[in-house]
TILUMRO-116149 format. One record per residue (C-alpha): residue in three letters; x, y, z. Coordinates in steps of 0.2 Angstrom, whole numbers, padded with zeros to 4 digits, always signed. Example, Ala and Ser with C-alpha at 12.3 -4.5 7.8 and 13.67 -1.06 7.14 Angstrom:
<sites>
ala+0062-0022+0039
ser+0068-0005+0036
</sites>
This chain:
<sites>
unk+0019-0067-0099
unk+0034-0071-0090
unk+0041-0058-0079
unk+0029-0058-0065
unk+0037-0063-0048
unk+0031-0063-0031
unk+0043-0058-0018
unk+0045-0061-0001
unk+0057-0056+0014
unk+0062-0065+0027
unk+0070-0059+0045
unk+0061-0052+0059
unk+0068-0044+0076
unk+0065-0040+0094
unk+0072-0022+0091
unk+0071-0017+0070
unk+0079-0004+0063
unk+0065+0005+0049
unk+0080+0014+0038
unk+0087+0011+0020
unk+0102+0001+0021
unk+0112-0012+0009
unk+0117-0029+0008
unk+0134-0035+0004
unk+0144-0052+0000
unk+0161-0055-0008
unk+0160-0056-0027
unk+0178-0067-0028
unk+0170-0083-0019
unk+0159-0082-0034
unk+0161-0097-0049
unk+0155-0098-0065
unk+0147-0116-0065
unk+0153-0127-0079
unk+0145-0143-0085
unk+0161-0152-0082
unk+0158-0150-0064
unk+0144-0161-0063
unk+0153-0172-0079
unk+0139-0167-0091
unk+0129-0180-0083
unk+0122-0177-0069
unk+0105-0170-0070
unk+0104-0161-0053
unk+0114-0149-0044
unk+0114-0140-0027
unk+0111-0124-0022
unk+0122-0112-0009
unk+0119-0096-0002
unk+0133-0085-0001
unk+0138-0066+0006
unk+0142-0054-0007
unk+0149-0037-0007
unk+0138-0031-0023
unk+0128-0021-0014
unk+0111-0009-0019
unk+0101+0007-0014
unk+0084+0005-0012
unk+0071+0017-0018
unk+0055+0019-0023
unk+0047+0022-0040
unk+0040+0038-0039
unk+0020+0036-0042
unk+0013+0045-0026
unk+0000+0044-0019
unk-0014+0033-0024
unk-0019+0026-0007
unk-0030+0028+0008
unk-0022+0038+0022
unk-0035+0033+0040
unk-0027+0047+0050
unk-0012+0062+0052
unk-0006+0068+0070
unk+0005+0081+0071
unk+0016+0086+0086
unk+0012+0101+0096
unk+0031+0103+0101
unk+0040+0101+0084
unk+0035+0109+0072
unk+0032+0100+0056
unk+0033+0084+0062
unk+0020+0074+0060
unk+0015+0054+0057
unk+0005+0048+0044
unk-0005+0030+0049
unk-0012+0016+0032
unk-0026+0004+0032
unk-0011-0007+0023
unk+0003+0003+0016
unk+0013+0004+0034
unk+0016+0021+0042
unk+0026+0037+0038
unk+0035+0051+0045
unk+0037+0067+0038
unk+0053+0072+0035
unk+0049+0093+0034
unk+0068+0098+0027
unk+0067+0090+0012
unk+0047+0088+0009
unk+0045+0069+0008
unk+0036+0055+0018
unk+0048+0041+0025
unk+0041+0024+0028
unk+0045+0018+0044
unk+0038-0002+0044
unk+0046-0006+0029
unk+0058-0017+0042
unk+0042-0029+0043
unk+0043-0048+0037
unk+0032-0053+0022
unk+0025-0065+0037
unk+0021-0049+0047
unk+0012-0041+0032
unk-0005-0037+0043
unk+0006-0028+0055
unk+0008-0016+0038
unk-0011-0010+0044
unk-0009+0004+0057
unk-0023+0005+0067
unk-0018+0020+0077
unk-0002+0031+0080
unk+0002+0043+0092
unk+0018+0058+0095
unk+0024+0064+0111
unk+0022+0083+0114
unk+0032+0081+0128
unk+0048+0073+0119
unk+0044+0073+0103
unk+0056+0059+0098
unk+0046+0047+0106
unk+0034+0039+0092
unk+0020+0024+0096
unk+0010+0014+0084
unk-0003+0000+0085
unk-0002-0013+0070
unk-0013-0029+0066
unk-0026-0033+0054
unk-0043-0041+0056
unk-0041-0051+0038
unk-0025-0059+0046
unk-0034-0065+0060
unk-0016-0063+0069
unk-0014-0053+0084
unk-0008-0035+0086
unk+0007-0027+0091
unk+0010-0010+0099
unk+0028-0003+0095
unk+0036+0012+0103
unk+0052+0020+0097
unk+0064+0034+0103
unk+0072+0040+0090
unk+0057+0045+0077
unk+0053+0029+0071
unk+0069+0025+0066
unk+0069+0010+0077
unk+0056+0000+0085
unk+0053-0011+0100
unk+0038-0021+0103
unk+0025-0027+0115
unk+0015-0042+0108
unk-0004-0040+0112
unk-0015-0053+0117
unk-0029-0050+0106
unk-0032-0042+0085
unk-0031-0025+0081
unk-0040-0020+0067
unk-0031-0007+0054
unk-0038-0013+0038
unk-0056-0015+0045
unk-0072-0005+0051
unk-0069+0008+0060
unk-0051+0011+0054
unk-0053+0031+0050
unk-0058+0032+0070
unk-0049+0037+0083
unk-0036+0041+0089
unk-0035+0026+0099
unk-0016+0028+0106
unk-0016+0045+0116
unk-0001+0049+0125
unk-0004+0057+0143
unk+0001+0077+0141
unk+0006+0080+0159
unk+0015+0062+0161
unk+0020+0057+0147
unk+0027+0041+0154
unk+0007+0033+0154
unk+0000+0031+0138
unk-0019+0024+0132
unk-0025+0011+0120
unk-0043+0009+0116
unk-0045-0010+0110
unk-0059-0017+0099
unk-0063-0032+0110
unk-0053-0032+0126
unk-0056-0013+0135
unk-0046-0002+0139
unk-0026-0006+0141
unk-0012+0006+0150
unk+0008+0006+0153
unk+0014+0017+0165
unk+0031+0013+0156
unk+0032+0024+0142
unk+0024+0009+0133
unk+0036-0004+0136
unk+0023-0015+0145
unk+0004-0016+0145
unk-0010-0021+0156
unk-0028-0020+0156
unk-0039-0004+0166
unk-0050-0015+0176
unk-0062-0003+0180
unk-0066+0001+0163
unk-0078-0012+0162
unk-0084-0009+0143
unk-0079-0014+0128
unk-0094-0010+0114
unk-0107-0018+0108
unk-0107-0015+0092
unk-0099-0022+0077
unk-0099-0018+0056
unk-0094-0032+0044
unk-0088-0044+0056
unk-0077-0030+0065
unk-0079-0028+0083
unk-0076-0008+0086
unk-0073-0007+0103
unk-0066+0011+0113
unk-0065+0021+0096
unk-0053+0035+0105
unk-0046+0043+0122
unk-0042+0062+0122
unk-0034+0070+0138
unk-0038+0089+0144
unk-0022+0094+0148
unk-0031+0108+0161
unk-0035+0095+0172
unk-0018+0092+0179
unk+0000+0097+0181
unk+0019+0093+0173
unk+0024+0077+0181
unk+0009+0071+0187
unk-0007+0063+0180
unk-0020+0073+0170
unk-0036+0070+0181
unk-0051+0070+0166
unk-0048+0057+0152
unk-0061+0054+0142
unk-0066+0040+0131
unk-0077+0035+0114
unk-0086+0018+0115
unk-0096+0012+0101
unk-0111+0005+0113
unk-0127+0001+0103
unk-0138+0008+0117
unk-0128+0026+0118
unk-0117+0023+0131
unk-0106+0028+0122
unk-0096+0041+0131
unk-0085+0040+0145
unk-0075+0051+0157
unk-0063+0048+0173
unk-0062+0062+0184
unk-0047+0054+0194
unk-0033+0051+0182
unk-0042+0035+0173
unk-0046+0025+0192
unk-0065+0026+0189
unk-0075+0029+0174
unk-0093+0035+0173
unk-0103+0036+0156
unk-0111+0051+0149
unk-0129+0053+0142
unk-0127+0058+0126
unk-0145+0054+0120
unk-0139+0047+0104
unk-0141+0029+0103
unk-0139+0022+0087
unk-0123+0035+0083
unk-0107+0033+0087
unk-0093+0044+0089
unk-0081+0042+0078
unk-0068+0056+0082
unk-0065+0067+0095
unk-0053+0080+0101
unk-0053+0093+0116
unk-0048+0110+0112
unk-0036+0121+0123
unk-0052+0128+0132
unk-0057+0111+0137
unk-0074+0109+0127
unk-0073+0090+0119
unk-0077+0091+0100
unk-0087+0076+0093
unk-0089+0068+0079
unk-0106+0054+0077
unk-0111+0042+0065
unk-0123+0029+0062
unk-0111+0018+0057
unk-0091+0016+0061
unk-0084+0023+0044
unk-0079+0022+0031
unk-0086+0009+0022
unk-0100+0009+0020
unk-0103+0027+0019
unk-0114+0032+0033
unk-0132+0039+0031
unk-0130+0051+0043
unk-0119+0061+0056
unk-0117+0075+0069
unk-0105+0087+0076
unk-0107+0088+0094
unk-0095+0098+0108
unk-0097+0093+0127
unk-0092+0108+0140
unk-0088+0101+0156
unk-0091+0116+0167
unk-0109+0116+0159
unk-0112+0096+0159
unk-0117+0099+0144
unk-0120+0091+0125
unk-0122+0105+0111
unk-0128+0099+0092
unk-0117+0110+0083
unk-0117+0104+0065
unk-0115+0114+0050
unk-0133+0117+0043
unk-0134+0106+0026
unk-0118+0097+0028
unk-0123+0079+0031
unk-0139+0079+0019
unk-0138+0060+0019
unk-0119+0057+0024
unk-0112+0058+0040
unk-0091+0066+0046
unk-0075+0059+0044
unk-0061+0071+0053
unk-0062+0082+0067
unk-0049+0093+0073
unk-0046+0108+0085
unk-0033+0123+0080
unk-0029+0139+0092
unk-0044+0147+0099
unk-0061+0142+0095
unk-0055+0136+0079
unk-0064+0119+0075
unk-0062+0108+0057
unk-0073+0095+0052
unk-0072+0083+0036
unk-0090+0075+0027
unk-0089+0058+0023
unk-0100+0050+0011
unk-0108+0064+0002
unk-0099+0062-0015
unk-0115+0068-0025
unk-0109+0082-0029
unk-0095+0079-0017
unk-0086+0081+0000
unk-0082+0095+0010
unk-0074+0101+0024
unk-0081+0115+0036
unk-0070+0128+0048
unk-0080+0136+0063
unk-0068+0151+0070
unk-0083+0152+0085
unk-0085+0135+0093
unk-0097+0130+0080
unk-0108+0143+0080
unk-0105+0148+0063
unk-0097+0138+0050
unk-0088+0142+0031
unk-0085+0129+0020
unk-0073+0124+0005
unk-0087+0121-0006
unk-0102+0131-0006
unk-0116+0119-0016
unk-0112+0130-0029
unk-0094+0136-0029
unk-0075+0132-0024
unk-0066+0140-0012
unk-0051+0133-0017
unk-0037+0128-0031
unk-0025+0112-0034
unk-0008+0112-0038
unk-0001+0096-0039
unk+0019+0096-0038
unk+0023+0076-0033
unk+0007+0066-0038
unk+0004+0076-0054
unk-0005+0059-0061
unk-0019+0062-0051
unk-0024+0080-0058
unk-0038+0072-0069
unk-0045+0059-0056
unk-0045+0074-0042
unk-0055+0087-0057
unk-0062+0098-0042
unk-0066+0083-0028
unk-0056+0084-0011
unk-0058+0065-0011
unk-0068+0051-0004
unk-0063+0044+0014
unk-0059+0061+0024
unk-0056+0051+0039
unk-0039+0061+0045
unk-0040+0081+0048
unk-0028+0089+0056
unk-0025+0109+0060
unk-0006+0112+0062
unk-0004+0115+0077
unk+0010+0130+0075
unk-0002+0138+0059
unk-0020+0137+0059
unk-0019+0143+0044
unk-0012+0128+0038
unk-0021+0111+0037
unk-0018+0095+0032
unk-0029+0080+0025
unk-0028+0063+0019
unk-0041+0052+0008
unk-0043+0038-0003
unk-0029+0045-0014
unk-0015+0054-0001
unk-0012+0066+0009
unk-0015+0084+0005
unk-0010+0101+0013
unk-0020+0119+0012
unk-0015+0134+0015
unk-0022+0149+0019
unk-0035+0142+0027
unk-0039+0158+0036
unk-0044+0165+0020
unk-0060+0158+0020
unk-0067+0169+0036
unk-0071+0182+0022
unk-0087+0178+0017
unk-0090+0195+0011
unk-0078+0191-0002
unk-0084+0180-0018
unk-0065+0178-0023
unk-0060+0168-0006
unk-0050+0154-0009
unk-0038+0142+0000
unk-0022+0133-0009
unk-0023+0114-0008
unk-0008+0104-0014
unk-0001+0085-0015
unk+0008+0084-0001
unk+0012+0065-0008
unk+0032+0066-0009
unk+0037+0049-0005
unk+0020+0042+0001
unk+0023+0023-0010
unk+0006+0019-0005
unk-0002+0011-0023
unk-0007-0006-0025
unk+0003-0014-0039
unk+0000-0029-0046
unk+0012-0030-0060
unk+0029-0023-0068
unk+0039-0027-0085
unk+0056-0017-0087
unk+0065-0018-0104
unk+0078-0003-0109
unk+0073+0008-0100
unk+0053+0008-0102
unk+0042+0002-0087
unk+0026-0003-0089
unk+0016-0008-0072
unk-0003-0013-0069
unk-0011-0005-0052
unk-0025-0012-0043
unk-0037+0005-0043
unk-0030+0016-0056
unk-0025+0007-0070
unk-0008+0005-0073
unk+0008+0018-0079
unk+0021+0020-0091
unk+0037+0027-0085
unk+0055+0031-0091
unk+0061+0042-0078
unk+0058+0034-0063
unk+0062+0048-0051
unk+0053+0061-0059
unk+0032+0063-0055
unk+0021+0054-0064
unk+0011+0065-0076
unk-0007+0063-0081
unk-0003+0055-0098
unk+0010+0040-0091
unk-0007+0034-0082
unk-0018+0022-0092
unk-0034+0030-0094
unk-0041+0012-0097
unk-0044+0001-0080
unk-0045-0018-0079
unk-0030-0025-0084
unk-0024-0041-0077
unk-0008-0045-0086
unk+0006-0036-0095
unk+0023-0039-0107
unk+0032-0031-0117
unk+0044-0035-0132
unk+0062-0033-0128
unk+0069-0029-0144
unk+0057-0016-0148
unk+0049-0009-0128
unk+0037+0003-0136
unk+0025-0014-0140
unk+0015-0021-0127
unk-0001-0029-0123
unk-0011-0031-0107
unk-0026-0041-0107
unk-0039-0040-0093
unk-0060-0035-0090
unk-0062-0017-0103
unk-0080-0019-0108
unk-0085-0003-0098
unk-0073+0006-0109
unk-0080-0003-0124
unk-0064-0012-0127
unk-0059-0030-0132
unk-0049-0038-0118
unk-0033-0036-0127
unk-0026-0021-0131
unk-0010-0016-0137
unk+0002+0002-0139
unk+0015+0006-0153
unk+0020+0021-0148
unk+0027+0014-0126
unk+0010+0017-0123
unk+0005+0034-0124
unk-0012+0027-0133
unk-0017+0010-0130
unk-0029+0002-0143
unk-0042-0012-0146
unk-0040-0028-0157
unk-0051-0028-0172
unk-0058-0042-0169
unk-0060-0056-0153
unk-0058-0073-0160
unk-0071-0083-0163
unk-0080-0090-0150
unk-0072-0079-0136
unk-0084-0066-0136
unk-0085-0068-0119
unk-0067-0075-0114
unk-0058-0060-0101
unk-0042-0058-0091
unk-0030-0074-0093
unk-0011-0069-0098
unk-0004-0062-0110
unk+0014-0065-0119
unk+0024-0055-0135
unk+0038-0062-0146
unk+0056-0050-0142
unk+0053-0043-0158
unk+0033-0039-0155
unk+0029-0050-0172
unk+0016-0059-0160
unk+0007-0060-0147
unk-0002-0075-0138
unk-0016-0073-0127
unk-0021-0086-0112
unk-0040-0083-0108
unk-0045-0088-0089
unk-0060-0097-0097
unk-0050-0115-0097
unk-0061-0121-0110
unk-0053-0110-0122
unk-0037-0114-0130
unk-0023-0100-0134
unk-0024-0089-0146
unk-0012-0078-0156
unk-0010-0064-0169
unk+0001-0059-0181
unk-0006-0042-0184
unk-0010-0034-0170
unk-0027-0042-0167
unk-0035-0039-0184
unk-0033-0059-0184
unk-0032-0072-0173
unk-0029-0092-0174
unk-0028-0106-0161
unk-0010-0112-0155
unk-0009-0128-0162
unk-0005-0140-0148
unk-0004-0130-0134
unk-0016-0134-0119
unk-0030-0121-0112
unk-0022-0113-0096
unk-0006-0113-0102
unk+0009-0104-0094
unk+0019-0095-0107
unk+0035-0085-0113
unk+0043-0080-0127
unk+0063-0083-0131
unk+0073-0067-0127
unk+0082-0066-0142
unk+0074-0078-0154
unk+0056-0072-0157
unk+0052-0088-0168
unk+0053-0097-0151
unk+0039-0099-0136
unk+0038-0109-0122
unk+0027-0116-0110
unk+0019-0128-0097
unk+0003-0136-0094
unk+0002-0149-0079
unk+0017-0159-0081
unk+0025-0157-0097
unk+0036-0143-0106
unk+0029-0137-0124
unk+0040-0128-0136
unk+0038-0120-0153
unk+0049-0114-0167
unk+0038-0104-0178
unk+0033-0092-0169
unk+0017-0098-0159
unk+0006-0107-0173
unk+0012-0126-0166
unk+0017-0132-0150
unk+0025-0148-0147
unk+0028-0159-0131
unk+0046-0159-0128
unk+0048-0165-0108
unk+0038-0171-0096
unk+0038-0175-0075
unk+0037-0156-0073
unk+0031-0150-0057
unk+0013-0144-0058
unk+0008-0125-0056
unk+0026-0122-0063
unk+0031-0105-0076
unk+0044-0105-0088
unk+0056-0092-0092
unk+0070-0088-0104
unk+0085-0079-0102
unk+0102-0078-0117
unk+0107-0095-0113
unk+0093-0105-0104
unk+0074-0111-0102
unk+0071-0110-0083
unk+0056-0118-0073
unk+0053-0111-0057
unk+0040-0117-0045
unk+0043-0130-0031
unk+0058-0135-0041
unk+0070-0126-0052
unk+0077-0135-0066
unk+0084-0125-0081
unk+0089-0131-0099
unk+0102-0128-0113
unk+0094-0139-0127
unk+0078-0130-0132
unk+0069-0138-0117
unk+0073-0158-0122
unk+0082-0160-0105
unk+0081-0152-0088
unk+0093-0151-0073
unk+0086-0147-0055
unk+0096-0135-0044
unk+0090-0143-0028
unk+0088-0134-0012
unk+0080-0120-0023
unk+0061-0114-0026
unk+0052-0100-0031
unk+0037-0093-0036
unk+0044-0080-0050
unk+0062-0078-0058
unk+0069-0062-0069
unk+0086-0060-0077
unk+0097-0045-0080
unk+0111-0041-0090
unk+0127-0039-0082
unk+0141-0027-0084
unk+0154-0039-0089
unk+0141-0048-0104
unk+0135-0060-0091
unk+0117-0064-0084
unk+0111-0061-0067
unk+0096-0071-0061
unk+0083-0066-0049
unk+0072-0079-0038
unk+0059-0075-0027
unk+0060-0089-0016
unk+0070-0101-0006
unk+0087-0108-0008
unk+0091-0120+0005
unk+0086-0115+0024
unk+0091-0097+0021
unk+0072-0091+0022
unk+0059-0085+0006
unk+0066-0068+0001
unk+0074-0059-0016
unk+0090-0070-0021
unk+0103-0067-0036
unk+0114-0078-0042
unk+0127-0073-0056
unk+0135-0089-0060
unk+0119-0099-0068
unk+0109-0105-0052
unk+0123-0115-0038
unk+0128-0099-0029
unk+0115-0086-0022
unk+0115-0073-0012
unk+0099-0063-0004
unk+0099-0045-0009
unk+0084-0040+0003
unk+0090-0037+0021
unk+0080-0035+0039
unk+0079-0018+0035
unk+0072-0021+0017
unk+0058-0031+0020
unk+0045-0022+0016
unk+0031-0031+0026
unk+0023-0037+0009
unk+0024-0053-0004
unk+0028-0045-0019
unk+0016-0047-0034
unk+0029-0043-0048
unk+0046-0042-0051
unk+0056-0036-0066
unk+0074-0031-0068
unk+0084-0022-0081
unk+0104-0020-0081
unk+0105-0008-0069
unk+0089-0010-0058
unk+0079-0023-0051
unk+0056-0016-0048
unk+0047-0025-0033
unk+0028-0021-0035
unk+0018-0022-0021
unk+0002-0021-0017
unk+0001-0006-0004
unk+0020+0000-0005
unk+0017+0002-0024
unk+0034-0001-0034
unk+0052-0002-0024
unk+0069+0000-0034
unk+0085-0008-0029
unk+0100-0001-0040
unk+0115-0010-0042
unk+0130+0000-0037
unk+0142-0001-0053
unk+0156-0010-0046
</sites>
């Protein structure tokens, strides 16, 4: 199929600004090219980049939720202010007026897309506007970076670390490893993975090493160094302005050294027996009494699930460790969250135990005596899903998998919230649950998922006004209103897709083509109805019993439809009827890349290695029509023109005989739009000239082009499709889910 594009955008800065903004350029330098200006025989032409003052507002489409959320902190100053942190998706502030998450990295480079994994974030009590973040990934193998902003995340500057941080790896639903000092909130904490403990005195403009921390952890879990897992402060230890004196830190030591405590504002450190070598505590807070709360497991979380876990508080006047776990809760799994509300209030999360499922536990007497949201037998609690209403049916009664973030709100205890493997969820009356004496107890949990972009999409096809999309973990959705919630029945129900299109005449046909034996389906399937239900061929063509995934393309009027297996011993294959009968394409090569004419669905075209194939009755023969092009290249077809896009762009206006190159141009994906005034808008995702790899337009056939993502609009991701219609152009991505940009209408 032919609408898939990879996108990319380029810019990166000292001091980045995270909000929604537009590009412009001026529309009157623009020039429809004419084949007289290169007198009809000159077979290559040169690409320009120019401003424009056709601008767009960005958005997402709204499918939220879906993703894993490592850790919440709310402020203790502002109320409703809290941070949301993302093992890949970036990070997010809440925004408690109008009830929606805001990204806040979305300024991030496609080159900076590891710095998308937060490994840890933390909010000033003292001046609640101050916001900090640590960001790298493991899988990158780049460094980390710790940002600080002043304004709420709106902005950001940044202090290049030395060393990895490790957001997407083991041990990412620990922490928090950023702690901002409560009584001088100039000195701030960061607990590294391999290089100790680090300090700024600065309010994190610079960084140095604690020398006398002389640990750093000996352990490590798929490759992942863990390090100093988290540093909590008590507050009671000192006074506003100066120091807090006891600081405490988690260290994940195979031997059990794995807590530690300064006495003297962080200048010596001294560890504490715990007596649990072979756990390690994966979250901790201090509660306003001054009793650290603990959470231990025998691995770092969260994957692989760990076999076991304890809840353990330390009271300093006593020197003393308690084992407070809630009788039953581990039974094989281990804790995810911890957190401490007003009081002797205390919340802790299970982690592993999905059989029957996971739980989270409320102790209103220091862990003495624990209720529960889930008795082994019964709920304590209700759904309601207002925003991520496509995840009522995969939710049925679980609170989730990965309940690595917990947090009490600090101005309600009564309210909580929580983030798992599919968002961010709130609870209310928490408080309820103290009455055990009553059987009818129950606490309100709802998706608290408003804006939270967080799925993984790998695909996206727009036509008059229908959108189909493929996601990594849940399938794939059908949309029509993109700013309305996704409902249990746009989700596919069926999983494993790989590939998507749609005819353009006639939307409500598509196919998708991917892995669906577990479902008992045939690799192909297909929808007459916009995909409400989606059914099986008939029959697989002979010989392709065990042929999967490949590509899939549909003539513009949905007449046909070819399928590309990845098995590159098999040729392509196409139907006439829905799959109730297939036959080979005559002359086209296995592994083919494929597209079907706009307007004229008698007419595909293709490439294999270095030569262009074309056919004129609708898929059955192939022939060889041009060669000497570029290898790993796609085709495309708009109104007027064949494209090739790959590390040339060359375009024809013969049925593919002959091929001009725009040079200075390249891209991985191209997509076309019709314009207001009957013309054709192209969209690359590539380069054009020096100008950087990013989402360029052109509106006068491929000489003059101008980049519609901006510094702010970068989304810190390569895009794994892109689609357009006439009013919009979709950027799927996988962690930030699918973007919009609209086109103003002038």
């Amino acid at each position: 199929m032919n609408m898939k594009e990879k996108v990319f955008a380029a810019f990166t800065s000292l001091i980045i600004t995270g909000t929604f903004s537009s590009c412009s350029f001026d529309a009157s330098k623009l020039k429809i090219w004419d084949k007289s200006d290169n007198q009809n025989n000159n077979k290559v032409e040169n690409a320009v980049v120019e401003d424009s003052d056709i601008s767009y507002q960005w958005d997402t489409v709204s499918i939220d939720g879906g993703g894993y959320v490592s850790g919440i902190v709310c402020n203790k100053t502002e109320k409703g202010l809290m941070y949301a942190r993302t093992e890949k998706s970036g990070a997010f502030r809440y925004d408690s007026e109008n009830k929606e998450w805001i990204c806040m990295t979305d300024f991030l480079s496609a080159d900076e897309s590891g710095l998308m994994s937060v490994e840890s974030i933390a909010t000033d009590n003292h001046e609640p506007n101050r916001v900090y973040m640590a960001c790298g990934s493991l899988e990158s193998g780049e460094n980390g970076v710790i940002f600080r902003s002043e304004d709420y995340g709106s902005s950001w500057e940044r202090f290049e670390l030395s060393f990895p941080c490790g957001g997407d790896a083991a041990g990412r639903g620990s922490g928090e490893r950023l702690a901002i000092d409560p009584n001088d909130n100039r000195t701030i904490y960061y607990g590294s993975r391999s290089a100790g403990l680090w300090k700024s005195s600065d309010y994190g403009k610079t960084w140095s090493v604690v020398p006398s921390f002389n640990t750093t952890g000996n352990f490590a879990q798929d490759s992942a160094d863990i390090g100093i897992m988290w540093i909590a402060f008590d507050e009671q230890s000192g006074t506003d302005g100066s120091p807090t004196l006891n600081i405490y830190a988690g260290v994940a030591d195979v031997d059990g050294n794995t807590i530690y405590k300064s006495e003297n504002a962080g200048i010596t450190w001294d560890s504490i027996d715990t007596e649990l070598a072979g756990y390690y505590p994966v979250q901790a807070e201090l509660s306003e009494n001054g009793v650290l709360y603990m959470i231990f497991d025998n691995n770092a979380t969260p994957d692989p699930d760990p076999g076991n876990g304890f809840v353990y508080s330390y009271d300093p006047v006593e020197d003393k460790f308690n084992d407070i776990t809630p009788e039953n809760s581990a039974n094989g799994s281990g804790f995810g969250g911890i957190s401490t509300g007003s009081g002797n209030m205390i919340a802790v999360s299970t982690l592993g135990y999905n059989y029957p499922k996971n739980n989270i536990y409320i102790s209103y007497d220091s862990g003495e005596t624990w209720v529960s949201f889930y008795d082994g037998s019964a709920d304590f609690y209700e759904f309601n899903f207002p925003y991520a209403q496509w995840l009522e049916n995969d939710m049925n009664t679980s609170l989730g998998k990965w309940l690595t973030a917990l947090c009490i709100d600090p101005h309600d205890s009564s309210h909580m919230i929580y983030g798992s493997e599919k968002g961010i969820f709130e609870v209310s009356g928490a408080n309820n649950l103290s009455d055990t004496e009553n059987p009818e107890r129950k606490v309100s949990i709802s998706d608290m998922c408003n804006g939270l972009s967080i799925t993984s999409a790998e695909d996206i096809i727009a036509a008059d006004g229908k959108i189909y999309s493929l996601d990594k973990n849940w399938g794939g959705f059908t949309r029509t209103d993109i700013s309305s919630p996704v409902s249990a029945d746009e989700k596919f129900q069926v999983t494993g897709s790989v590939d998507i299109d749609c005819a353009y005449d006639n939307p409500d046909i598509a196919v998708r083509c991917g892995e669906h034996s577990i479902f008992a389906m045939t690799p192909v399937l297909f929808t007459d109805n916009g995909g409400v239900s989606w059914y099986s061929t008939a029959t697989v063509p002979e010989g392709y019993e065990n042929s999967y995934n490949g590509t899939v393309c549909v003539a513009s009027d949905g007449s046909s439809f070819i399928w590309i297996p990845d098995d590159k011993s098999k040729r392509p294959v196409i139907t006439y009827d829905f799959g109730q009968t297939w036959e080979r394409c005559e002359g086209l090569p296995p592994g083919a890349s494929v597209c079907s004419d706009r307007t004229d669905s008698m007419k595909y075209y293709a490439v294999s290695e270095n030569s262009f194939y074309s056919s004129e009755d609708g898929g059955k023969t192939f022939r060889k029509t041009a060669s000497d092009i570029p290898e790993n290249s796609k085709p495309y077809s708009d109104e007027n023109r064949i494209w090739i896009c790959g590390k040339k762009v060359m375009y024809s206006e013969d049925g593919g005989n002959e091929f001009r190159q725009i040079t200075g141009l390249s891209g991985e994906y191209m997509t076309f739009a019709k314009t207001n005034d009957g013309g054709t808008a192209v969209y690359i995702a590539g380069t054009v000239m020096n100008s950087g790899y990013g989402i360029y337009c052109s509106y006068d056939g491929g000489n003059k082009w101008t980049m519609i993502s901006d510094q702010n609009r970068q989304f810190g991701k390569k895009a794994a499709a892109l689609s357009a219609d006439s009013s919009r152009i979709y950027i799927a991505t996988d962690g930030r889910g699918i973007l919009s940009a609209e086109i103003n209408s002038n």
